[in-house]
Gaussian input, Z-matrix of N, CA and C with variables (Angstrom, degrees):
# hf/3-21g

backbone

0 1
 N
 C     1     B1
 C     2     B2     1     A1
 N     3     B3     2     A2     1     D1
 C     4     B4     3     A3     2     D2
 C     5     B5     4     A4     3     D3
 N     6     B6     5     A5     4     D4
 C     7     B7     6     A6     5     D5
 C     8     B8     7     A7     6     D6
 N     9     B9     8     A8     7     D7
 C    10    B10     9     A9     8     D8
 C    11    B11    10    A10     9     D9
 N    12    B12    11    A11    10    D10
 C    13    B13    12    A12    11    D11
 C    14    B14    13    A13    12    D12
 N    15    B15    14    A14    13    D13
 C    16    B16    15    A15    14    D14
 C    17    B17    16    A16    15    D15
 N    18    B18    17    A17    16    D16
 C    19    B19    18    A18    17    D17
 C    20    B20    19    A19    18    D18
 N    21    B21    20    A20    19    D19
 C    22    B22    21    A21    20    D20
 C    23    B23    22    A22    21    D21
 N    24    B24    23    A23    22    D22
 C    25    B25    24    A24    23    D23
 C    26    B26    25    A25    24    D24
 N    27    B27    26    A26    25    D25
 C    28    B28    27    A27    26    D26
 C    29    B29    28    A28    27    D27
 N    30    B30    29    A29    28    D28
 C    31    B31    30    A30    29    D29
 C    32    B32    31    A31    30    D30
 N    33    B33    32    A32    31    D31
 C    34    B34    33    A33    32    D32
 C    35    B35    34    A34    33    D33
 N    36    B36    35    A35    34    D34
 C    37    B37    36    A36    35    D35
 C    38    B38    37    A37    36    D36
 N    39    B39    38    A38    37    D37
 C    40    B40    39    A39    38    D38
 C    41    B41    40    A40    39    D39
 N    42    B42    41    A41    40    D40
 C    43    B43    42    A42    41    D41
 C    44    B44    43    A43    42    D42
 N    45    B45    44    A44    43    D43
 C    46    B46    45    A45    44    D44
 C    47    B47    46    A46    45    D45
 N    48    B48    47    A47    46    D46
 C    49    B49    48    A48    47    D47
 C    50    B50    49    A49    48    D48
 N    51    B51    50    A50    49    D49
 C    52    B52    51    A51    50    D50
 C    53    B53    52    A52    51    D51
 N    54    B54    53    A53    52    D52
 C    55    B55    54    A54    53    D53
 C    56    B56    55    A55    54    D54
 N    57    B57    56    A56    55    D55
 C    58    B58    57    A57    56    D56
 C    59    B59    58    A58    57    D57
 N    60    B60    59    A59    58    D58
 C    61    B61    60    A60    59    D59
 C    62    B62    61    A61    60    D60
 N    63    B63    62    A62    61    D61
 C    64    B64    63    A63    62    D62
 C    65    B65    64    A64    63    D63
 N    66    B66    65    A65    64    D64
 C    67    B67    66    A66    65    D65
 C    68    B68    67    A67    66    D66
 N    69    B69    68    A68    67    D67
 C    70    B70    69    A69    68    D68
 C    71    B71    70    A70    69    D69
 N    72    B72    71    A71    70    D70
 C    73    B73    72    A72    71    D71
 C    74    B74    73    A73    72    D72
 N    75    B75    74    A74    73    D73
 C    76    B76    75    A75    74    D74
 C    77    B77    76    A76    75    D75
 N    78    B78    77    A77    76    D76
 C    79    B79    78    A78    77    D77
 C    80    B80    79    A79    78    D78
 N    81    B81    80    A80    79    D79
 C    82    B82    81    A81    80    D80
 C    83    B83    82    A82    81    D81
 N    84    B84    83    A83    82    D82
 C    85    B85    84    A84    83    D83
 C    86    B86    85    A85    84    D84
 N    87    B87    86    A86    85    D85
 C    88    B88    87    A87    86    D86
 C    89    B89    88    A88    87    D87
 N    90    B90    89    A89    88    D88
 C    91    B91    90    A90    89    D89
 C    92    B92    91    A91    90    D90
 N    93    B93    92    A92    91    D91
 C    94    B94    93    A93    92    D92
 C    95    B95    94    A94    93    D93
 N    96    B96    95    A95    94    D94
 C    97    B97    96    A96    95    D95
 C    98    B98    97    A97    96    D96
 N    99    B99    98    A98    97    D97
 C   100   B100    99    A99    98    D98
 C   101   B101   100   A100    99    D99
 N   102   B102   101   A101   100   D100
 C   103   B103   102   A102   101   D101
 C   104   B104   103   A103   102   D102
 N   105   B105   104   A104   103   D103
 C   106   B106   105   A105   104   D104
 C   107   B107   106   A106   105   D105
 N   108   B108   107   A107   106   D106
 C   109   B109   108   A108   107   D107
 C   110   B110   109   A109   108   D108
 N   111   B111   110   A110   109   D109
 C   112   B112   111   A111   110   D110
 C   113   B113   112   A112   111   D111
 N   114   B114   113   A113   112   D112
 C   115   B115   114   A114   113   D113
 C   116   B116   115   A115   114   D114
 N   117   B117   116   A116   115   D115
 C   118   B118   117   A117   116   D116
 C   119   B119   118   A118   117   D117
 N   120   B120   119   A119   118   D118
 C   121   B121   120   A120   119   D119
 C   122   B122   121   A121   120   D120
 N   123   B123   122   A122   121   D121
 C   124   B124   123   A123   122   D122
 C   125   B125   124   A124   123   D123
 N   126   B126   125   A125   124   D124
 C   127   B127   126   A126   125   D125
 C   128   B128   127   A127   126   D126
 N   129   B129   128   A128   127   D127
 C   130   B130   129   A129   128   D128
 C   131   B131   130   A130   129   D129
 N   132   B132   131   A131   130   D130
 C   133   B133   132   A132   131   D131
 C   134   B134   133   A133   132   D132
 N   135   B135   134   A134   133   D133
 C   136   B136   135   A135   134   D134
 C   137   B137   136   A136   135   D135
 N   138   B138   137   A137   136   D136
 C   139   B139   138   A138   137   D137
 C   140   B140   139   A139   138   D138
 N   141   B141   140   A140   139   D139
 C   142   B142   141   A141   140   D140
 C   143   B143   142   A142   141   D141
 N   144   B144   143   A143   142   D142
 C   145   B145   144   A144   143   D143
 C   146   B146   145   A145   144   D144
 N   147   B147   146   A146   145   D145
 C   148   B148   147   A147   146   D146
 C   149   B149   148   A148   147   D147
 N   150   B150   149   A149   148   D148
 C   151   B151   150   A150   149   D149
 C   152   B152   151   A151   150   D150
 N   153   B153   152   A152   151   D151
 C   154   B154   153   A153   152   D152
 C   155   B155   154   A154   153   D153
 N   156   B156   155   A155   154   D154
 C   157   B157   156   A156   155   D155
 C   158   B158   157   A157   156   D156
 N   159   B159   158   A158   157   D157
 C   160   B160   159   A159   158   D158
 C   161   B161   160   A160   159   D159
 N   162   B162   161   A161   160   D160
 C   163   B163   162   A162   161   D161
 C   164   B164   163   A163   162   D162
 N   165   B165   164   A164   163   D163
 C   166   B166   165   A165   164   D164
 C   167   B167   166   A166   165   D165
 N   168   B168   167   A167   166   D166
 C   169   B169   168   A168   167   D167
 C   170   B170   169   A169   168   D168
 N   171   B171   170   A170   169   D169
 C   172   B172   171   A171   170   D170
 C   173   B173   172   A172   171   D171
 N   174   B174   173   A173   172   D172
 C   175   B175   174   A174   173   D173
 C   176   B176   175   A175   174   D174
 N   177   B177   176   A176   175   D175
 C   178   B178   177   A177   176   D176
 C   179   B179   178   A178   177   D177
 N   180   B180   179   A179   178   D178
 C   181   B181   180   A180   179   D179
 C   182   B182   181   A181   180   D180
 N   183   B183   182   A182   181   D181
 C   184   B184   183   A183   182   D182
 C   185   B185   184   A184   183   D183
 N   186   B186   185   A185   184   D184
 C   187   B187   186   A186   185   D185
 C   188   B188   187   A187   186   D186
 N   189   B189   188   A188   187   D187
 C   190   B190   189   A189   188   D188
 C   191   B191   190   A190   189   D189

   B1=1.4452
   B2=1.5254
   B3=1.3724
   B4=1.9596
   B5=1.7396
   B6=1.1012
   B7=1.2435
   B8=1.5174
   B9=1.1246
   B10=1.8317
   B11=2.2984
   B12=1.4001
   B13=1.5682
   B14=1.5046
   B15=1.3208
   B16=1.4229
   B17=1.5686
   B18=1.3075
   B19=1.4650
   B20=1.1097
   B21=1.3381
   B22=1.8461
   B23=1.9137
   B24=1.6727
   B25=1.6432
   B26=1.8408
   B27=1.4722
   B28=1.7984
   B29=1.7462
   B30=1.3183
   B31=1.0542
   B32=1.5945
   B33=1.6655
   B34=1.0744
   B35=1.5429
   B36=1.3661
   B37=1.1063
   B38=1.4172
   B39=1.2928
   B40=1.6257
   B41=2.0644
   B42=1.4857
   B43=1.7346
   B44=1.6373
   B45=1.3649
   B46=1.5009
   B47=1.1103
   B48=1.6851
   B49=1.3522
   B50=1.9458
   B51=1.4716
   B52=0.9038
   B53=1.3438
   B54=1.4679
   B55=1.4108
   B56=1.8845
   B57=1.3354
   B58=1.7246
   B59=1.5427
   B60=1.2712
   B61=1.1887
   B62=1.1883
   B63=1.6525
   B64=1.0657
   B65=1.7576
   B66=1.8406
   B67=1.1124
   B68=1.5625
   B69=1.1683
   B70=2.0625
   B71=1.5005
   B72=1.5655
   B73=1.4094
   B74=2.0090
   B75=1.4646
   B76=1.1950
   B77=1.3732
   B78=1.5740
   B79=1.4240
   B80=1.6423
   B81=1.9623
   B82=1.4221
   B83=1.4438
   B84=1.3623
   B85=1.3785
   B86=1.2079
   B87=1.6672
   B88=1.4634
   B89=2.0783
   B90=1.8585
   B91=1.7048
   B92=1.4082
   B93=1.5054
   B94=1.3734
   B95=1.6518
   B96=1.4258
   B97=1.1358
   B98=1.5590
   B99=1.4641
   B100=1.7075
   B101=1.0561
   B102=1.7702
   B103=1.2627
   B104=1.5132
   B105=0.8186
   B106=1.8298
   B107=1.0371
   B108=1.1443
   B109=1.8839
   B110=1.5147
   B111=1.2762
   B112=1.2001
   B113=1.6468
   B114=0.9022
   B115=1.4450
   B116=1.7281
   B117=1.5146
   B118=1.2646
   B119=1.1854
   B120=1.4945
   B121=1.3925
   B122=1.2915
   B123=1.4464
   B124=1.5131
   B125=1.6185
   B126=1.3020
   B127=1.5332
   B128=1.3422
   B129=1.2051
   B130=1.4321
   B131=1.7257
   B132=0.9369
   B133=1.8306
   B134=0.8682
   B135=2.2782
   B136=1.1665
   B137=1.5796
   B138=1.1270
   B139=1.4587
   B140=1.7534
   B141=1.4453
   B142=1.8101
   B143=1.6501
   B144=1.5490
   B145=1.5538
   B146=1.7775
   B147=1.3444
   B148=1.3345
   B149=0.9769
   B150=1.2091
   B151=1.7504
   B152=1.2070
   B153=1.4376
   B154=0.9253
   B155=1.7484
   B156=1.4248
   B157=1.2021
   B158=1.4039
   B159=1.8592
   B160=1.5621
   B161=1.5126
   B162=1.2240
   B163=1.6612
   B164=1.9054
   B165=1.6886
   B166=1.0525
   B167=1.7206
   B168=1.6002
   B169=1.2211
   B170=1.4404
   B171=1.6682
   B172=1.5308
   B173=1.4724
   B174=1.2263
   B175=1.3600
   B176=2.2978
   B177=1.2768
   B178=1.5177
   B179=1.4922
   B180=1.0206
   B181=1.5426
   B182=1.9312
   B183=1.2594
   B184=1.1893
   B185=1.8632
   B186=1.3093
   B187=1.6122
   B188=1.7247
   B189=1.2789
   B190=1.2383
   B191=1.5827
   A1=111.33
   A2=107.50
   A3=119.16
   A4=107.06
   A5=95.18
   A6=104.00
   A7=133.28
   A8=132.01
   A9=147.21
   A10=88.73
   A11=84.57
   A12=91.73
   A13=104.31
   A14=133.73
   A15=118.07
   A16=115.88
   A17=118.00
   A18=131.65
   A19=118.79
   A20=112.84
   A21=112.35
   A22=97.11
   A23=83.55
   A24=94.45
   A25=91.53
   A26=114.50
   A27=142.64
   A28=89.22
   A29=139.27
   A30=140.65
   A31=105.03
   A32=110.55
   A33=116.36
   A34=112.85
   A35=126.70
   A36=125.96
   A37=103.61
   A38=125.50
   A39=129.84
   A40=89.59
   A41=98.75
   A42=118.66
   A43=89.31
   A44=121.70
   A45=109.95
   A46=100.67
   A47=118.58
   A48=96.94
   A49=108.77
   A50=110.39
   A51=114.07
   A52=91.17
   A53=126.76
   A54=130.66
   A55=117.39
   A56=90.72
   A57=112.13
   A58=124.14
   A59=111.89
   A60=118.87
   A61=132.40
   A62=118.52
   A63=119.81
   A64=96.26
   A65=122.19
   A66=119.53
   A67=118.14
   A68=100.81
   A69=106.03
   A70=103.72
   A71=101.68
   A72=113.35
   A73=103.64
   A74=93.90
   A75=111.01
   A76=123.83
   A77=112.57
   A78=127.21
   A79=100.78
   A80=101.82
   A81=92.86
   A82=118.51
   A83=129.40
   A84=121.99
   A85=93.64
   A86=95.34
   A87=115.40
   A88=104.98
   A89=78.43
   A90=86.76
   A91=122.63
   A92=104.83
   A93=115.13
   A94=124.49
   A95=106.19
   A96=98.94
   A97=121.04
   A98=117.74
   A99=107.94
   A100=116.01
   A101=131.17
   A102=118.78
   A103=118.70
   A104=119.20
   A105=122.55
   A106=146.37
   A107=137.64
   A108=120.48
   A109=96.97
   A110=122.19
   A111=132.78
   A112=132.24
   A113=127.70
   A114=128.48
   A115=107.37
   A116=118.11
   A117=117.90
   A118=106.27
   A119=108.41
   A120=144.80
   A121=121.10
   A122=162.14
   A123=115.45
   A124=93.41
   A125=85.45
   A126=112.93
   A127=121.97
   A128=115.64
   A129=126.35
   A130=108.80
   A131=100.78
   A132=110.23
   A133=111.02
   A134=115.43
   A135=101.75
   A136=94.74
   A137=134.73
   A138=122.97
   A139=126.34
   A140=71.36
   A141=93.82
   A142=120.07
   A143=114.09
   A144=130.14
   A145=83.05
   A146=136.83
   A147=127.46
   A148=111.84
   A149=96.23
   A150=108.18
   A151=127.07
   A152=124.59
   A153=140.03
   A154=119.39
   A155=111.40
   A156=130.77
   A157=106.19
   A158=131.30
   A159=105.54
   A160=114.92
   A161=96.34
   A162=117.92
   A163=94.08
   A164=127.07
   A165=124.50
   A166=99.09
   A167=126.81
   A168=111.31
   A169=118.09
   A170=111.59
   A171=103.01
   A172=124.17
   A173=107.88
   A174=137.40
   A175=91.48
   A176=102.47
   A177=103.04
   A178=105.25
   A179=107.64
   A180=108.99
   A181=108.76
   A182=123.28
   A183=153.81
   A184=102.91
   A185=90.95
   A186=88.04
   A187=90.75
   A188=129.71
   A189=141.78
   A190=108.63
   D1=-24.21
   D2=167.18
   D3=-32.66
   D4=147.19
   D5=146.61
   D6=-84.42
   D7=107.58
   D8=-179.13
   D9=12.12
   D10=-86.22
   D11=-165.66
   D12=-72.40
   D13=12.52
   D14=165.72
   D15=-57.17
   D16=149.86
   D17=171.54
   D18=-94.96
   D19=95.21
   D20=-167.52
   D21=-134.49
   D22=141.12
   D23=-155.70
   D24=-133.37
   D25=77.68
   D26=-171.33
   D27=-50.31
   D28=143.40
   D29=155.02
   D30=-140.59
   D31=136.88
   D32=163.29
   D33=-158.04
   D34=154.46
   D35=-155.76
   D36=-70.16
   D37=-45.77
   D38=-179.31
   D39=-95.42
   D40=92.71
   D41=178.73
   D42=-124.28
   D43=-27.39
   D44=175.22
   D45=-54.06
   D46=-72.30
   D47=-145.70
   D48=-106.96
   D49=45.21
   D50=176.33
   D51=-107.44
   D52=-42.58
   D53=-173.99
   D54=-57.82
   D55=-27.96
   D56=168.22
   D57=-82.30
   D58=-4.92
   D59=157.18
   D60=-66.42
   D61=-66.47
   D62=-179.02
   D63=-112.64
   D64=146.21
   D65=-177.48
   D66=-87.46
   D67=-15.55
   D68=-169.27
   D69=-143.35
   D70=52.62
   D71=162.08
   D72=-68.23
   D73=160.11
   D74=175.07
   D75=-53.96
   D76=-49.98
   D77=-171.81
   D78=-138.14
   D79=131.39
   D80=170.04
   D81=-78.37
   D82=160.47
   D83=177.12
   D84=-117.25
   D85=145.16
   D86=-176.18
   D87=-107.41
   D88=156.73
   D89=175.59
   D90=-68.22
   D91=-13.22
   D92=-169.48
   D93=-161.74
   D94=128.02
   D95=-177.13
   D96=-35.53
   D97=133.68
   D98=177.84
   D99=-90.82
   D100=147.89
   D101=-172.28
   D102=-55.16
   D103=100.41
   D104=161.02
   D105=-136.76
   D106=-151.17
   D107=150.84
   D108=-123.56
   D109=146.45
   D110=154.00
   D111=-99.79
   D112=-171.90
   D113=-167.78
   D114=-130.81
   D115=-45.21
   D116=145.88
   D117=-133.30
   D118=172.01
   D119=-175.79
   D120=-100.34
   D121=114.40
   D122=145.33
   D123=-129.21
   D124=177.43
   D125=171.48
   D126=-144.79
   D127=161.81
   D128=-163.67
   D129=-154.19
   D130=138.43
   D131=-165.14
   D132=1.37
   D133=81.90
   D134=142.77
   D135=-142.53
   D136=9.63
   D137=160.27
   D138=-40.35
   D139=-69.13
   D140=162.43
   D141=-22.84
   D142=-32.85
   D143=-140.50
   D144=-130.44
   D145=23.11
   D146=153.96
   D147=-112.18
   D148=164.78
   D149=163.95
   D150=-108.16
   D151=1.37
   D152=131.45
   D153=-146.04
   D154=114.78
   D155=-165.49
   D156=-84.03
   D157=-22.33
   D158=171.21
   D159=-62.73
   D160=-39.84
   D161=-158.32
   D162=-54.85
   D163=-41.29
   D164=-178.09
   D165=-67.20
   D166=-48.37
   D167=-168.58
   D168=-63.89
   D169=-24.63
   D170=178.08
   D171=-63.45
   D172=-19.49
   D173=-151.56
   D174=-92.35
   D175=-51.50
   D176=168.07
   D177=-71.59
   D178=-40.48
   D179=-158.77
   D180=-61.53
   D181=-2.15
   D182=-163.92
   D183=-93.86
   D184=-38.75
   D185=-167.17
   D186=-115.68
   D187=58.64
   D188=163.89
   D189=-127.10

């Protein structure tokens, strides 16, 4: 849904073996957010999957 030259940097905790799936995916996904700042954020089904979900947004909300 990116735009061609957008800068999008996919992170998810299982990026090993998603990255081992396919070899000449578009974007590598990382295990971990990299230190930076971003401009947006999103996420997609994983609130649901904490146990406590502020504590994860403060934690993104850091690299905004």
């Amino acid at each position: 849904m990116a735009l061609e030259a957008a800068d999008i940097t996919p992170v998810d905790v299982l990026a090993r073996a998603y990255n081992g799936l396919i070899s000449d995916k578009r974007y590598l996904i990382h295990s971990e957010i990299p230190k930076r700042k971003f401009s947006l954020i999103t996420m997609f089904n994983i609130l649901d999957h904490m146990d406590d979900p502020a504590e994860l947004l403060r934690h993104v909300a850091a690299y905004l």
